[in-house]
MARTOR-503410 format. One line per 3 residues: their letters; for each residue y, z, x of N, C-alpha, C, CB. Coordinates in Angstrom, 1 decimal. Last residue first. Glycine has a CB too. Example, Ala and Ser with C-alpha at 12.3 -4.5 7.8 and 13.67 -1.06 7.14 Angstrom:
2
SA> -2.2:7.1:12.8:-1.1:7.1:13.7:0.0:7.9:12.9:-0.6:5.7:14.1 | -5.7:7.8:13.2:-4.5:7.8:12.3:-3.3:7.8:13.2:-4.5:9.0:11.3;
***
This chain:
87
XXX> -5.6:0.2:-24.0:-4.4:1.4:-23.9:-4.7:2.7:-24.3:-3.2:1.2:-24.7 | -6.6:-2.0:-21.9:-7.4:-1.2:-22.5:-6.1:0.1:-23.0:-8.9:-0.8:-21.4 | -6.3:-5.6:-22.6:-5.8:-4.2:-21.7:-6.9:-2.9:-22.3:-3.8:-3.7:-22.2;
XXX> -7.7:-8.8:-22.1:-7.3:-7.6:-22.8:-6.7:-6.3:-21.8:-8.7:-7.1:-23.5 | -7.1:-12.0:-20.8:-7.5:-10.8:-20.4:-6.7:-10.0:-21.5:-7.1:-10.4:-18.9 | -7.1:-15.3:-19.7:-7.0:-14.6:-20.7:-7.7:-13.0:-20.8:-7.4:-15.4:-21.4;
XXX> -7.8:-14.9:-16.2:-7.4:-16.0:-17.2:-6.6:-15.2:-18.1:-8.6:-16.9:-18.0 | -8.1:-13.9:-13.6:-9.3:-13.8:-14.6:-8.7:-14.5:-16.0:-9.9:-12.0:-14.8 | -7.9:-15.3:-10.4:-7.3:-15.2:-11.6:-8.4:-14.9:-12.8:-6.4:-16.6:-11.9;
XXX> -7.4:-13.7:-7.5:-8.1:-13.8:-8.3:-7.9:-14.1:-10.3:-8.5:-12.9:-7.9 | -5.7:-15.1:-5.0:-5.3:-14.7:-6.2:-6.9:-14.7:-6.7:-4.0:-15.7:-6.9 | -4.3:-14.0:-1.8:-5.4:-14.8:-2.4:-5.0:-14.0:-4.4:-7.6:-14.1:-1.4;
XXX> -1.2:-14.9:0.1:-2.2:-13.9:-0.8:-3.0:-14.6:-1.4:-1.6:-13.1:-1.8 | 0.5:-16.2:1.1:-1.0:-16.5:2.0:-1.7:-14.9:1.2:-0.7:-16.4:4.4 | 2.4:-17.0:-0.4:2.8:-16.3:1.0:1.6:-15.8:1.7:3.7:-15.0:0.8;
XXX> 1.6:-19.0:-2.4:2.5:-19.5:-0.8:2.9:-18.7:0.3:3.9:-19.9:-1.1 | 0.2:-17.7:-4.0:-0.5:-17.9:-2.9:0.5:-18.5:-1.8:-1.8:-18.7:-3.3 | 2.7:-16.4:-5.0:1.7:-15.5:-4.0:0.6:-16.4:-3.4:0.8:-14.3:-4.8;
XXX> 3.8:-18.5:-6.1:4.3:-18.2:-5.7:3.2:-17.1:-4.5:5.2:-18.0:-6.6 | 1.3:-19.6:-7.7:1.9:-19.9:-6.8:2.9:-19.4:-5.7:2.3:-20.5:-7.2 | 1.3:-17.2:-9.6:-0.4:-17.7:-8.6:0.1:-18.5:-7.9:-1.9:-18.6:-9.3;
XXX> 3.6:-17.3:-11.0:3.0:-16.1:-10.1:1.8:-16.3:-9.4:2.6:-15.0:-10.8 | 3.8:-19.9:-12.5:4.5:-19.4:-11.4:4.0:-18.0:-10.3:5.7:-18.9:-12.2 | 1.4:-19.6:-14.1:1.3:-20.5:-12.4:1.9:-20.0:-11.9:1.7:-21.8:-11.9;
XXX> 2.1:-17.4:-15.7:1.8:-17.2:-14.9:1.6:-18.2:-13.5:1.0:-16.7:-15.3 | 3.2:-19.3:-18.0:3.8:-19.5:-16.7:3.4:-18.4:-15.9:5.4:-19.6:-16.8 | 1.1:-19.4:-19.8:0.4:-20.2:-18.9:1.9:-20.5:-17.9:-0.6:-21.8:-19.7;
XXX> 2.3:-17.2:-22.1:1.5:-17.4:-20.8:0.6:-18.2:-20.0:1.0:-16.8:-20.7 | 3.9:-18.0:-23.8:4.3:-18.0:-22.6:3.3:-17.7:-21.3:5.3:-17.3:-22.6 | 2.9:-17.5:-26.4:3.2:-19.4:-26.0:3.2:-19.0:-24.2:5.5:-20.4:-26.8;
XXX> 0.2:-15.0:-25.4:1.6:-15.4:-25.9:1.4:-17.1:-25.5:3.2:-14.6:-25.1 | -2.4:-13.7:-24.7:-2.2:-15.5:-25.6:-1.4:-15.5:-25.7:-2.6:-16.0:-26.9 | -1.8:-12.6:-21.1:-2.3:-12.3:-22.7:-2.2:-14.0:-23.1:-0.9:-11.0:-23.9;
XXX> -3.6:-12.9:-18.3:-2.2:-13.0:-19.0:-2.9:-12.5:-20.4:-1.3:-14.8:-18.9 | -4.6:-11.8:-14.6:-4.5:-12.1:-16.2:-3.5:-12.2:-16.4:-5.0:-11.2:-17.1 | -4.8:-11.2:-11.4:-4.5:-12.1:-12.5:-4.6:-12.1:-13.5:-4.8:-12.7:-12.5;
XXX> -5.3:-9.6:-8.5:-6.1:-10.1:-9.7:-5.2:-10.2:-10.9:-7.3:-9.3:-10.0 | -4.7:-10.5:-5.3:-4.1:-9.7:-6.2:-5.3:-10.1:-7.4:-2.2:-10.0:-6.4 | -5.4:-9.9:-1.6:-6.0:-10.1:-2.9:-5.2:-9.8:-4.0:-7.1:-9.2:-3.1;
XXX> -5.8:-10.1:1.5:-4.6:-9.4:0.5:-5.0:-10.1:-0.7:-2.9:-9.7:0.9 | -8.0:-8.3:4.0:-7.5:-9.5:2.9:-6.1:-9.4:1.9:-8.8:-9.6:1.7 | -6.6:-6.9:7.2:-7.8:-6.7:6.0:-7.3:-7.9:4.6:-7.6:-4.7:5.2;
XXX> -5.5:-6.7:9.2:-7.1:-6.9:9.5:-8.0:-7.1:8.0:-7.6:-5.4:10.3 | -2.8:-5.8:8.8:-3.1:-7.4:9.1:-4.7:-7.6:9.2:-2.2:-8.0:10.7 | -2.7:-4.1:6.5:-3.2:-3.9:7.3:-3.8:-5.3:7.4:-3.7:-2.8:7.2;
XXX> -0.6:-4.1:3.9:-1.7:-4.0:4.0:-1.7:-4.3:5.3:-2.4:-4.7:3.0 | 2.7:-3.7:3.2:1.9:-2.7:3.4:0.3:-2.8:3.0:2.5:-1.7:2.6 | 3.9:-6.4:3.8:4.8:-5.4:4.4:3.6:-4.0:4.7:6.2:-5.0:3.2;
XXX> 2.5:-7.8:1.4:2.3:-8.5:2.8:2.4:-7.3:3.9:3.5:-9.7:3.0 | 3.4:-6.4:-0.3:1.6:-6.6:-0.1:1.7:-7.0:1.0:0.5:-7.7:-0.9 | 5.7:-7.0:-0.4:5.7:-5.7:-0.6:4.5:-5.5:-0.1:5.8:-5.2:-1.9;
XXX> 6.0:-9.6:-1.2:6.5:-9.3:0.3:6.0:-8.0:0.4:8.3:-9.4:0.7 | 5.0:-9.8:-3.7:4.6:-10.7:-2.4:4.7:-9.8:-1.0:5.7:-12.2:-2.4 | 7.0:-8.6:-4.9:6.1:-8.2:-4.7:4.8:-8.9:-4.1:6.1:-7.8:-5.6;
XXX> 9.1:-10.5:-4.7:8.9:-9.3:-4.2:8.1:-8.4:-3.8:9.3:-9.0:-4.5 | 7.9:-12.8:-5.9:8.1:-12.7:-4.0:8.2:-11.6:-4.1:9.3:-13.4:-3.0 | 8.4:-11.6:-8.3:6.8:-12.1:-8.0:6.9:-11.9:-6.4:6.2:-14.0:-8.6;
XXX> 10.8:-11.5:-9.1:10.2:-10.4:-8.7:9.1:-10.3:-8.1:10.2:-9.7:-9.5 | 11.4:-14.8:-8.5:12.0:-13.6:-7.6:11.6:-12.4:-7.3:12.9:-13.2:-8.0 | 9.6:-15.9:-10.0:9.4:-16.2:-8.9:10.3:-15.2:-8.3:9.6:-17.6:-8.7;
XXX> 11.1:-14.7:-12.7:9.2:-14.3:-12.4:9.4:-14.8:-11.1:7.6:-15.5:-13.5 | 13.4:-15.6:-12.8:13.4:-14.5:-12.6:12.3:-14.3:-11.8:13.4:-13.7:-13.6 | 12.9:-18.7:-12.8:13.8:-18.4:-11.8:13.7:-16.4:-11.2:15.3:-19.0:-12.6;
XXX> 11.9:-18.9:-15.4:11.2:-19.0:-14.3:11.6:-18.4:-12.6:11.1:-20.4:-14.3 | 13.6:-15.5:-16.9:13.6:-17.1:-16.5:12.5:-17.5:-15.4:15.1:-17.6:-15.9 | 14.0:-13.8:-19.2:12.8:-13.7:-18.0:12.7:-15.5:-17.9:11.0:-12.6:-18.5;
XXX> 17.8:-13.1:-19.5:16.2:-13.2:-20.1:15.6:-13.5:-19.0:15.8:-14.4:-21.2 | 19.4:-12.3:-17.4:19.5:-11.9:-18.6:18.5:-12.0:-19.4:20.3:-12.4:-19.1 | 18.7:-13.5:-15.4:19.0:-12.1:-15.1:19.2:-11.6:-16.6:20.3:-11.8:-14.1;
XXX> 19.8:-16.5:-16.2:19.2:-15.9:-15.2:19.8:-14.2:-15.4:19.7:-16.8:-13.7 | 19.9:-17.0:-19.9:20.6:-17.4:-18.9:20.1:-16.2:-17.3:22.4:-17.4:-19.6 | 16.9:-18.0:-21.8:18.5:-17.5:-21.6:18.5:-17.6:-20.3:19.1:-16.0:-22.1;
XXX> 13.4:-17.2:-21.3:14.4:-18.1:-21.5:16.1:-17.4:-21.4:14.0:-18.7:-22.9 | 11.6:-14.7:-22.8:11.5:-15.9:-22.2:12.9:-16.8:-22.5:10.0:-16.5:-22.7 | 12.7:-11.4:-23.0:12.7:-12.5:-23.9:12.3:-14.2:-22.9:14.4:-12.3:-24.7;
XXX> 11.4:-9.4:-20.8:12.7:-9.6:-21.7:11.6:-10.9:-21.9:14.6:-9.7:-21.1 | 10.2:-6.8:-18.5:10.1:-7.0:-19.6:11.1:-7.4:-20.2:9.8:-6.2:-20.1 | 8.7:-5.3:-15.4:9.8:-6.5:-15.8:9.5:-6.6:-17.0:9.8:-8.0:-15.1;
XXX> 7.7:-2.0:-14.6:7.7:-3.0:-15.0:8.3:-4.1:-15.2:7.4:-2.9:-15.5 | 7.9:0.7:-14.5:6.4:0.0:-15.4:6.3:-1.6:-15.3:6.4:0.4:-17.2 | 10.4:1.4:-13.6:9.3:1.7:-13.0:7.9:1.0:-13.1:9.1:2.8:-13.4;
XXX> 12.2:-1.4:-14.8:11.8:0.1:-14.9:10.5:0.1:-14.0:11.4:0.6:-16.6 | 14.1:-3.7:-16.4:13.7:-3.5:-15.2:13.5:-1.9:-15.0:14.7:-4.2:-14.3 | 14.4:-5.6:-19.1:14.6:-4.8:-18.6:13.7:-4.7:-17.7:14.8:-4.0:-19.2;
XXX> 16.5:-8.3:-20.0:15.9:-8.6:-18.9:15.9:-6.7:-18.9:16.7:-9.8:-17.6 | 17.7:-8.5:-23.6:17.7:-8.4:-22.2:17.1:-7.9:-20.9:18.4:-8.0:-22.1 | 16.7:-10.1:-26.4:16.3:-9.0:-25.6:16.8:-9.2:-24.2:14.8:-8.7:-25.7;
***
């Protein structure tokens, strides 16, 4: 599956070659982006907070990448771990 990129979201296959599947390399790029996005539009007076889940795939304990990466740009992370959706 190739790396798709839409309104809703980032969605591909863990692994292959950058931009093509969802490489560590991807998650830390769109993650800063949206780092910078929170940073750019909350009001220096007020906390910047994101909250955290993953599902059970093999792959989700590379959320670190995303609790690292945001907390390096001085966002707080609430991580709630393993989390349902409600659809």
């Amino acid at each position: 599956m190739t790396l798709i990129k839409s309104i809703s979201g980032i969605r591909g296959t863990i692994g292959g070659p950058v931009g093509e599947g969802l490489t560590p390399f991807d998650i830390v790029k769109f993650t800063a982006a949206y780092g910078a996005w929170i940073n750019n539009n909350t009001p220096s007076n007020e906390p910047k907070k994101v909250v955290l889940g993953r599902d059970a795939r093999i792959s989700g304990p590379m959320a670190h990448l995303v609790t690292g990466t945001l907390m390096g740009m001085g966002i707080d992370i609430i991580d709630v771990g393993l989390s349902t959706t409600n659809s």
